[in-house]
KEDOMAR-769397 format. One record per residue: residue number from 0; residue in one letter; x, y, z of N, C-alpha, C in turn. Coordinates in nm, 3 decimals, padded with zeros to 5 digits. Each point is the difference from the previous one (the first is absolute). Layout:
BEGIN
<site NUM; a; <X; Y; Z>; <X; Y; Z>; <X; Y; Z>>
...
***
This chain:
BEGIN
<site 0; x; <03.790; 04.373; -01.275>; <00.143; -00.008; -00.021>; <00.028; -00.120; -00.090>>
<site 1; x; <00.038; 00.012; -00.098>; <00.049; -00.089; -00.136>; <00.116; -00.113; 00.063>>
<site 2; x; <00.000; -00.104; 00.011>; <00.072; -00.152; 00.068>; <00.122; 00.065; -00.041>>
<site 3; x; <00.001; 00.038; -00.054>; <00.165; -00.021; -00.062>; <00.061; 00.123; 00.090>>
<site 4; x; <-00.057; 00.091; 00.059>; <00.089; 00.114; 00.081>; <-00.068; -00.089; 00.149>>
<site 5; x; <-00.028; -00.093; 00.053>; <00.008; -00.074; 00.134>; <00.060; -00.059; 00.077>>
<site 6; x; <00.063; 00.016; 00.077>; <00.089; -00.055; 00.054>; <-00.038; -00.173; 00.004>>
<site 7; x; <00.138; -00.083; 00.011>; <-00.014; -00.147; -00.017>; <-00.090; -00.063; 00.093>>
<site 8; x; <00.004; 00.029; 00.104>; <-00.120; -00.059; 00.124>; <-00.136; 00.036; -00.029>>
<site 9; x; <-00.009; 00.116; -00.069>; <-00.123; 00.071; 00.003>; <-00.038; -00.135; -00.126>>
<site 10; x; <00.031; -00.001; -00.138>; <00.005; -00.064; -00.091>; <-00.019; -00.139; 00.032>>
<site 11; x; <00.078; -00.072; 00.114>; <-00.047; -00.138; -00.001>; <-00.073; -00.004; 00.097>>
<site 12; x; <-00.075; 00.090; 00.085>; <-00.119; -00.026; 00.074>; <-00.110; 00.033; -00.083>>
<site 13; x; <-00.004; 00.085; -00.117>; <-00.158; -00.035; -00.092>; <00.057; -00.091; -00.078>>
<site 14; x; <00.067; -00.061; -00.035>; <00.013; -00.083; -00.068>; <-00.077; -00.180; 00.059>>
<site 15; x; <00.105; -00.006; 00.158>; <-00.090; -00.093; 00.095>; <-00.136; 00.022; 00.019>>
<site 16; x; <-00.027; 00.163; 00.040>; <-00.181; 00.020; 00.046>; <-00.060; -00.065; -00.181>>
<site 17; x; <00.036; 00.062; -00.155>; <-00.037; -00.097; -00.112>; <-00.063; -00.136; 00.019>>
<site 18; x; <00.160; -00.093; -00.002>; <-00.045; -00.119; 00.054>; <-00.076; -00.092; 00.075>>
<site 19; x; <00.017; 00.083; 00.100>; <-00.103; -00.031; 00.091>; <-00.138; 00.040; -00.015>>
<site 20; x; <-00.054; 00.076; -00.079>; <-00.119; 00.083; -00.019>; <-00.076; -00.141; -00.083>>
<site 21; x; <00.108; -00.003; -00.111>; <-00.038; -00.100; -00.138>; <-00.018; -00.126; 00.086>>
<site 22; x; <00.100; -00.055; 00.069>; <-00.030; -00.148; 00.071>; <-00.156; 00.000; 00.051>>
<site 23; x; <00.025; 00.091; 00.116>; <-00.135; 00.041; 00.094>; <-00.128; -00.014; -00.103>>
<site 24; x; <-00.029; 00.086; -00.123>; <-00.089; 00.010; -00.115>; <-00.032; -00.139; -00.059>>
<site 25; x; <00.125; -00.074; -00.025>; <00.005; -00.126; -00.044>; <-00.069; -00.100; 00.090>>
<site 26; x; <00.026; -00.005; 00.090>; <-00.033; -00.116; 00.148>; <-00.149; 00.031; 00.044>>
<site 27; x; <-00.036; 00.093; -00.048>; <-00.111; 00.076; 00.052>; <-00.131; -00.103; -00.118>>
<site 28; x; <00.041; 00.041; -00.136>; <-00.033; -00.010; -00.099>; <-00.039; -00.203; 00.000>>
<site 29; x; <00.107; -00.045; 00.021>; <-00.014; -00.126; -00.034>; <-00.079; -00.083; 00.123>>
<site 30; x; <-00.023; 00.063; 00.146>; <-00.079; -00.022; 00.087>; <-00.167; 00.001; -00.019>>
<site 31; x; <00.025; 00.131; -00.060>; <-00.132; 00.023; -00.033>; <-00.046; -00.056; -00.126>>
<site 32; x; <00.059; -00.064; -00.141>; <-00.028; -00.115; -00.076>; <-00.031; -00.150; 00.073>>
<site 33; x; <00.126; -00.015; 00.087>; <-00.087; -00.127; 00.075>; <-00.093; -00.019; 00.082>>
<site 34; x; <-00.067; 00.117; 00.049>; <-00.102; 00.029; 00.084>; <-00.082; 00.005; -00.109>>
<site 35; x; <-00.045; 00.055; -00.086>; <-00.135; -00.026; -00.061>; <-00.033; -00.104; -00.121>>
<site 36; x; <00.147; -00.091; -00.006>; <00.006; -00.170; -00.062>; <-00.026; -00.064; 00.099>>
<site 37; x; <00.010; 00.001; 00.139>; <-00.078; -00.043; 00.116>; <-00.087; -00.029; 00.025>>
<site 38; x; <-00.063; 00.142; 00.020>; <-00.198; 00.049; 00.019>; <-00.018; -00.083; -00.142>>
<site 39; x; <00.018; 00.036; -00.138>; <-00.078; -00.075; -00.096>; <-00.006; -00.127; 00.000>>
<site 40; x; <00.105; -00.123; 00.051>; <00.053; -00.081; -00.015>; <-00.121; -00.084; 00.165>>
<site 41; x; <00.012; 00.067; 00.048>; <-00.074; -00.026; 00.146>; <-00.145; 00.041; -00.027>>
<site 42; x; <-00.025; 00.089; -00.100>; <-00.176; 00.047; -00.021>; <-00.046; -00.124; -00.056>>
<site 43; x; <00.059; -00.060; -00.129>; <-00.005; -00.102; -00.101>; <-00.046; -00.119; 00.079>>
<site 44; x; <00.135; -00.024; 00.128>; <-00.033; -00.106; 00.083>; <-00.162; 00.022; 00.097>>
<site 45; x; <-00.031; 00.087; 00.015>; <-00.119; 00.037; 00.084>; <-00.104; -00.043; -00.074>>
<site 46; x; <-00.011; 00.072; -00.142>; <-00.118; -00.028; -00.096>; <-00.014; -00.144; -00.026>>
<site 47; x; <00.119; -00.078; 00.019>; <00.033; -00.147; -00.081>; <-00.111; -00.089; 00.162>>
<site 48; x; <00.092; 00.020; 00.084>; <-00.105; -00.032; 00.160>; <-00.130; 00.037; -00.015>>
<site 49; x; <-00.054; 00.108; -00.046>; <-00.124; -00.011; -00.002>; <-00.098; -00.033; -00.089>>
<site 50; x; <00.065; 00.002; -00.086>; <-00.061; -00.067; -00.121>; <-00.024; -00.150; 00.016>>
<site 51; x; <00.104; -00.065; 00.090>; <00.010; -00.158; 00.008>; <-00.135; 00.006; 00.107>>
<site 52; x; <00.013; 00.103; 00.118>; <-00.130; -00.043; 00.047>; <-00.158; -00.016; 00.032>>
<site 53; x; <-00.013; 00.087; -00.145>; <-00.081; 00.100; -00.034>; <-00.033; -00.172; -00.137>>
<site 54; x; <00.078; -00.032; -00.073>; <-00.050; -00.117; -00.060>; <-00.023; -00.083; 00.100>>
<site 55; x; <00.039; -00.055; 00.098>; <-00.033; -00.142; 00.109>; <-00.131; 00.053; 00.023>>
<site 56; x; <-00.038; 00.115; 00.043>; <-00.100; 00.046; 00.097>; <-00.149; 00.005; -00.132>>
<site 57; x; <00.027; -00.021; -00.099>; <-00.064; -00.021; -00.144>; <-00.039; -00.127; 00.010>>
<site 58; x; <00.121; -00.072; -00.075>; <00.008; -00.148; 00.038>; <-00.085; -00.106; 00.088>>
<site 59; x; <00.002; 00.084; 00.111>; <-00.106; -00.045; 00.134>; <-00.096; 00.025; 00.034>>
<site 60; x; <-00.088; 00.074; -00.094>; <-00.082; 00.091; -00.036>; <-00.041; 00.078; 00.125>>
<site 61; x; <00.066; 00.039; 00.063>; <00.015; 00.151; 00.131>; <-00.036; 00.101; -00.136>>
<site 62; x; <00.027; 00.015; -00.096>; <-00.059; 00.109; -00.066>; <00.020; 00.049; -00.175>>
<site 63; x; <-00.027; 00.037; -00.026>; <-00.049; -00.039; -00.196>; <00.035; 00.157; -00.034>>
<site 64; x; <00.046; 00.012; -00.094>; <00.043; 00.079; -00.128>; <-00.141; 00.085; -00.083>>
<site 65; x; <-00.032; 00.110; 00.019>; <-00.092; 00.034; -00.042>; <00.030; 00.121; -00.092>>
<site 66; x; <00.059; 00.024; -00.123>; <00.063; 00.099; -00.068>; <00.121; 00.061; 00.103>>
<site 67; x; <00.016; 00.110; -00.015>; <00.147; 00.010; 00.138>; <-00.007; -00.024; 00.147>>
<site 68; x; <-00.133; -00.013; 00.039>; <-00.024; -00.004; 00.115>; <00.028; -00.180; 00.085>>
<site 69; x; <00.035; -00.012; 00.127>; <-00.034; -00.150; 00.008>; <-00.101; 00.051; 00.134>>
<site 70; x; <-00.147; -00.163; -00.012>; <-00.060; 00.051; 00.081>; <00.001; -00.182; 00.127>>
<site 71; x; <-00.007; 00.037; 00.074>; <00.028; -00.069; 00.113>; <-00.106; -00.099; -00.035>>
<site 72; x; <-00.018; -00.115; 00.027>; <-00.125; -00.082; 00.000>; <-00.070; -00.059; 00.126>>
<site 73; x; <-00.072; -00.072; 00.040>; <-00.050; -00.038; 00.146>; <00.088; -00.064; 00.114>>
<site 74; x; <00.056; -00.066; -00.115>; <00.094; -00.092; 00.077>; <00.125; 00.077; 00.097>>
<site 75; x; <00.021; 00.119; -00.088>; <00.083; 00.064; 00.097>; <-00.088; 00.090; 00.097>>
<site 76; x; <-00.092; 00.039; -00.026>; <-00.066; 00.084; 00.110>; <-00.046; -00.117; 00.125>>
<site 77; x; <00.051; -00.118; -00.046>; <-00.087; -00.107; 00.141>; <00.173; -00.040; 00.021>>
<site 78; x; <00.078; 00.041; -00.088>; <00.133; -00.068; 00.086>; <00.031; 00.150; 00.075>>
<site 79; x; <-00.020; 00.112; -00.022>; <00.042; 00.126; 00.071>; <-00.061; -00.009; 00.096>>
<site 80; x; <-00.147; -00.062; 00.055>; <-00.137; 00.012; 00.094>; <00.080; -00.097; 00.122>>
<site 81; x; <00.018; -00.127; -00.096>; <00.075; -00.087; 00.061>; <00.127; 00.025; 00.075>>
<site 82; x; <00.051; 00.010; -00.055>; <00.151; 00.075; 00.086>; <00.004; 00.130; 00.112>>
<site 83; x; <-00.077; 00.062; -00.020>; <-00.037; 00.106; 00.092>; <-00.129; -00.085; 00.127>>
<site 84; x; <-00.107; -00.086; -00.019>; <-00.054; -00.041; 00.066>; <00.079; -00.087; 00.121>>
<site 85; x; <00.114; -00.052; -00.061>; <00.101; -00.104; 00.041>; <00.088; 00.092; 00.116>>
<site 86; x; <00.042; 00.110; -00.060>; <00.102; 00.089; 00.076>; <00.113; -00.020; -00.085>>
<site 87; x; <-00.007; 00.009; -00.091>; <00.125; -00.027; -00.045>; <00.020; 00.135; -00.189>>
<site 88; x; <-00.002; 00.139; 00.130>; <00.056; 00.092; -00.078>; <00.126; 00.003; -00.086>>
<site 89; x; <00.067; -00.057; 00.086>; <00.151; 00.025; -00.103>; <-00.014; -00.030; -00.137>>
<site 90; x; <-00.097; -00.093; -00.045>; <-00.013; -00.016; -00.184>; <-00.050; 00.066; -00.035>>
<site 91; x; <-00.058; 00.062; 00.086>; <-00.144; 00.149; -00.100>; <00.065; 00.068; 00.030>>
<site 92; x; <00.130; 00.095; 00.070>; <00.003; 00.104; -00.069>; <00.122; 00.068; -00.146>>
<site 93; x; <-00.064; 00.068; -00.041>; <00.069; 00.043; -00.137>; <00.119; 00.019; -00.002>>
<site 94; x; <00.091; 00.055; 00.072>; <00.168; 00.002; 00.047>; <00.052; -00.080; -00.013>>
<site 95; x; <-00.046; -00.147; 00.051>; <00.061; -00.135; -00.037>; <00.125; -00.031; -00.079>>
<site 96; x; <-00.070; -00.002; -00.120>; <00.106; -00.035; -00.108>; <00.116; 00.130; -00.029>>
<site 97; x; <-00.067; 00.112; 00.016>; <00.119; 00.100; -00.031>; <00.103; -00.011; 00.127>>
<site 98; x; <-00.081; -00.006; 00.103>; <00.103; -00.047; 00.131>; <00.097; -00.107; -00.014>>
<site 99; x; <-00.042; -00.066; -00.068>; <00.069; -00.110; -00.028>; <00.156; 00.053; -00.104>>
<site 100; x; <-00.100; 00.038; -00.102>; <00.066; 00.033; -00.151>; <00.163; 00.090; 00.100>>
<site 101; x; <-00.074; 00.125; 00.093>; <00.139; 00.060; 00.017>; <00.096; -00.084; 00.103>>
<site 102; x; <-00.037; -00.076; 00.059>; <00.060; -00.077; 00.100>; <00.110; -00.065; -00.094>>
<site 103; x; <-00.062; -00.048; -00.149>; <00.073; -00.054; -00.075>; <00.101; 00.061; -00.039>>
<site 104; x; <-00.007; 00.110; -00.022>; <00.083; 00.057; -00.057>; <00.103; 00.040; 00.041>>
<site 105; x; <-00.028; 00.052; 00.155>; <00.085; 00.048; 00.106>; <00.094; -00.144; 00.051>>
<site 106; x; <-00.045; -00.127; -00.086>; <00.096; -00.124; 00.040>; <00.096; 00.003; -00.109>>
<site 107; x; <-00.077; 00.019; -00.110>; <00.132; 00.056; -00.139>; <00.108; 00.091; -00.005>>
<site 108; x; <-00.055; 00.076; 00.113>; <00.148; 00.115; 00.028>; <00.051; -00.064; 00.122>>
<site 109; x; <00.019; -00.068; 00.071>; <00.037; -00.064; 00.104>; <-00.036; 00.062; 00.069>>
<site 110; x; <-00.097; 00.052; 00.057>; <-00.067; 00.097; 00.103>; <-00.059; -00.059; 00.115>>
<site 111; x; <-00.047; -00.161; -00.050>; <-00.073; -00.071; 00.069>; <00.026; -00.145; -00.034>>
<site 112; x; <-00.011; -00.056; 00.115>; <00.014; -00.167; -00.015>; <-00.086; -00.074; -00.026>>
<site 113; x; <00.012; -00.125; -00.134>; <-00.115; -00.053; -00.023>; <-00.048; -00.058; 00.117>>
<site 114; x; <00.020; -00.078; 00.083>; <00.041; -00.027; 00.158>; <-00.122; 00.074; 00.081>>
<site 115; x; <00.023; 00.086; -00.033>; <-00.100; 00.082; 00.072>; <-00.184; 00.065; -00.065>>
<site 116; x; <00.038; -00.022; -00.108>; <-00.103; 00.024; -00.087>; <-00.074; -00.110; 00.015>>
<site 117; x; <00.047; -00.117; -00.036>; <-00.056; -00.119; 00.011>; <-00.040; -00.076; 00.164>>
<site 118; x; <00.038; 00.038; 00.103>; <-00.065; 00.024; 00.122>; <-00.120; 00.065; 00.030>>
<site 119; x; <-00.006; 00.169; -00.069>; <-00.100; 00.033; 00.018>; <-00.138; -00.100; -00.082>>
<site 120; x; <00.026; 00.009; -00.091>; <-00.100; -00.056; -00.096>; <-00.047; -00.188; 00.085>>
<site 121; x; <00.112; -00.049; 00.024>; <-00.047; -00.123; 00.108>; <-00.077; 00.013; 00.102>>
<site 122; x; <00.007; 00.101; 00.088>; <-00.035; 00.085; 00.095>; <-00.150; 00.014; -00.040>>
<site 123; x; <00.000; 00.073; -00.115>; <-00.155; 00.019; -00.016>; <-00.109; -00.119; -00.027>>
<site 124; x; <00.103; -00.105; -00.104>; <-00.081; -00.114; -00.033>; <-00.085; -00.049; 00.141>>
<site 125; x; <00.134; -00.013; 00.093>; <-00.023; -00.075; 00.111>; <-00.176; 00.079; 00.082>>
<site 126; x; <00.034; 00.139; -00.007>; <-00.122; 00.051; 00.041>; <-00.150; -00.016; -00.069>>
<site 127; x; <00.062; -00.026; -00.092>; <-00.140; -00.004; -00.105>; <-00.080; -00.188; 00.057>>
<site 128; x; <00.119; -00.066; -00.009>; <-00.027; -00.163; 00.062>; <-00.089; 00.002; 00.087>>
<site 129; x; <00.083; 00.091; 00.092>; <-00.037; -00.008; 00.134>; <-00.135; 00.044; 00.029>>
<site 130; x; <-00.055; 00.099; -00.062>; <-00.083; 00.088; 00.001>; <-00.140; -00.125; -00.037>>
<site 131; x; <00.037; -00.069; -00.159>; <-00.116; -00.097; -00.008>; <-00.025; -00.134; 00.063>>
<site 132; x; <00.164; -00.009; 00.078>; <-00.056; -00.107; 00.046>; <-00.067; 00.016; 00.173>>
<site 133; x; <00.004; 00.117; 00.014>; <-00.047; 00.035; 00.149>; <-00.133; 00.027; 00.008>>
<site 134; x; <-00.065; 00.014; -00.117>; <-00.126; 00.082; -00.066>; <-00.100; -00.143; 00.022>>
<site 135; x; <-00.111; 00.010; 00.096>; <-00.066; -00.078; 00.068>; <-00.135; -00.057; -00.021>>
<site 136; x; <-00.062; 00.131; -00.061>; <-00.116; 00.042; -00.061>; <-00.079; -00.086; -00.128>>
<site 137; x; <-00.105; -00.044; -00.002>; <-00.065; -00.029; -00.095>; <00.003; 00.049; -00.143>>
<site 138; x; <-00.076; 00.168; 00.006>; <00.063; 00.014; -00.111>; <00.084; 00.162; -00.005>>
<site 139; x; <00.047; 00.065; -00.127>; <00.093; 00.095; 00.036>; <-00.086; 00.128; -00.076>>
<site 140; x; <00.039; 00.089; 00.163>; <-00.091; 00.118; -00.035>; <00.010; 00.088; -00.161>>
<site 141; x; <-00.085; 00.081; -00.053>; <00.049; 00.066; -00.117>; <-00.151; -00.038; -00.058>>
<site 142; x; <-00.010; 00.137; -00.094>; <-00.055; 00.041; -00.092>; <-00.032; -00.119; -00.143>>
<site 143; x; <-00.053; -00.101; 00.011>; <00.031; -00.075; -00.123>; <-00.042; 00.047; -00.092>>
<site 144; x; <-00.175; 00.005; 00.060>; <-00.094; 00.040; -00.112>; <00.058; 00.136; -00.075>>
<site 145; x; <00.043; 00.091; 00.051>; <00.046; 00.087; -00.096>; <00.164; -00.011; -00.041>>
<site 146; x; <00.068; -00.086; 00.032>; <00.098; -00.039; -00.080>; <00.024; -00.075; -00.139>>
<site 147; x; <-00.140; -00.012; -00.007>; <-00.028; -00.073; -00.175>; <-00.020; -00.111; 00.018>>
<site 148; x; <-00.007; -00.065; 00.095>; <-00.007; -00.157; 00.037>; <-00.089; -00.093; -00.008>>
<site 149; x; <-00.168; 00.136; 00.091>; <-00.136; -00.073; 00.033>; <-00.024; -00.054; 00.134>>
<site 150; x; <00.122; -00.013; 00.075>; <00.007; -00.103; 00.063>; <-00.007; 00.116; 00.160>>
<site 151; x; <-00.096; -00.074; 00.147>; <00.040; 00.123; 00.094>; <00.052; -00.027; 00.100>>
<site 152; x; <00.100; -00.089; 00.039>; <00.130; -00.057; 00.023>; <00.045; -00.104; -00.046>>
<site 153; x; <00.127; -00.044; 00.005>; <00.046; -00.088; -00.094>; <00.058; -00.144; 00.169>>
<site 154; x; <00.032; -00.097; -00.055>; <00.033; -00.096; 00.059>; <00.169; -00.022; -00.008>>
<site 155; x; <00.030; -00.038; 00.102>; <00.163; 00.051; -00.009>; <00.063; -00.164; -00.135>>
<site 156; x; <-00.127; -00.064; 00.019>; <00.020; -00.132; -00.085>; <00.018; 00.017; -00.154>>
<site 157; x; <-00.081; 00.132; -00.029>; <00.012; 00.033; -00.116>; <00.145; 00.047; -00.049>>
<site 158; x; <00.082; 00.026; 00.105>; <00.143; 00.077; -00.080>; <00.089; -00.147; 00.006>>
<site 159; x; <-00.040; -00.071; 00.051>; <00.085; -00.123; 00.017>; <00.100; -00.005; -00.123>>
<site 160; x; <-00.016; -00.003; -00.093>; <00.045; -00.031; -00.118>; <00.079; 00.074; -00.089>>
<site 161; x; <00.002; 00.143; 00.149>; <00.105; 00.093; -00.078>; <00.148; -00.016; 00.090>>
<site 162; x; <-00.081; -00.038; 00.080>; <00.155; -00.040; 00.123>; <00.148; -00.060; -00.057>>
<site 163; x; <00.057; 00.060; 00.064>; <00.161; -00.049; -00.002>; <00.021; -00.103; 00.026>>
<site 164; x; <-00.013; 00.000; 00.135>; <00.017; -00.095; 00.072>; <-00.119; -00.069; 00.082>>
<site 165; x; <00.031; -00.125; 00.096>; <-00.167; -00.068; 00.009>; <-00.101; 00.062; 00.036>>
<site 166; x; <-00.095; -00.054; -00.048>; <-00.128; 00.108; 00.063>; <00.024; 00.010; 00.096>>
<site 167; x; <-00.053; 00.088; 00.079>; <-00.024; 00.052; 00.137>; <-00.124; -00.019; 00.054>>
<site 168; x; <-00.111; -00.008; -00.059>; <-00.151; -00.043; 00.039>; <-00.003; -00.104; -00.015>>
<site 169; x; <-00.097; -00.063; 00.062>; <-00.067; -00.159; -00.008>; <-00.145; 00.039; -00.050>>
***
C-alpha cells in the first residue's frame, strides 16, 4: 500500500518504527567500533607487557634470542628447580601474568578494585616469604644436574643474593 493512501497513525508509526530502526542501526554500529578500538588498543597493551618482560628476562640472562625462537638458559631451569623445590608454585605457573593482565583490565572497567587486586598479590608475596623462610633443610630438593647447572643440590646460601629481603639462611 503506497504511504500516501495510509491513514495518519498508520504513517507516523513507520515513520517512528524508521527512526527507531536507524537509531537502533546507529547505536549498534558505534558500539561495535568501540569494541574492536578496545580489543586493539588492549592487544597493543598486552604485546607492549610482554615484550617488556620478555626483554628483562633477556637482560638477566633467564634466556637468549636465538633467530625467532628464545631459548631458556640454566639459570632459569635452576631458578624453576628452585622454586618448585622450595614450594613455591605460584611463580611457575604460566597463567600468572595473563591472570594478572585480565585482573587488570577488569580494574579499567571498574569491575574490580585496585584494593583488592593488590591484596591478593600481597597475599601471595607473603606466602612465598613464608614458605622460604620456614624451609629448614640443608639443601633444596630438585633436579640440578639436569637443569643446566652441574650442580646435585644447591645450598639455600647460594640464592642469597637474589633475595628481596634479608637472607633467610645463615
Amino acid at each position: 500500500m503506497p504511504m500516501r493512501n495510509m491513514p495518519i497513525r498508520r504513517k507516523l508509526m513507520t515513520i517512528n518504527l524508521l527512526t527507531s530502526s536507524a537509531v537502533l542501526l546507529l547505536t549498534c554500529t558505534a558500539f561495535i567500533t568501540y569494541e574492536i578500538i578496545t580489543l586493539q588498543r588492549n592487544m597493543l597493551q598486552g604485546y607492549a607487557t610482554r615484550a617488556q618482560i620478555i626483554e628483562g628476562l633477556i637482560n638477566e640472562k633467564y634466556m637468549y634470542r636465538e633467530g625467532r625462537d628464545l631459548i631458556p638458559t640454566a639459570k632459569a631451569f635452576q631458578l624453576m628447580t628452585l622454586l618448585r623445590g622450595l614450594g613455591v608454585e605460584d611463580l611457575t605457573r604460566p597463567d600468572l601474568t595473563g591472570n594478572w593482565e585480565f585482573q587488570l583490565s577488569e580494574m579499567e572497567k571498574g569491575k574490580l578494585e585496585r584494593e583488592t587486586f593488590m591484596a591478593e598479590i600481597a597475599r601471595m608475596a607473603e606466602r612465598i616469604v613464608k614458605k622460604a623462610k620456614e624451609y629448614d633443610r640443608d639443601t633444596i630438593p630438585g633436579d640440578y644436574a639436569t637443569a643446566g647447572g652441574g650442580l646435585l643440590g644447591l645450598r639455600p646460601s647460594a640464592f642469597k643474593r637474589f633475595s628481596c629481603v634479608s637472607p633467610v639462611w645463615r
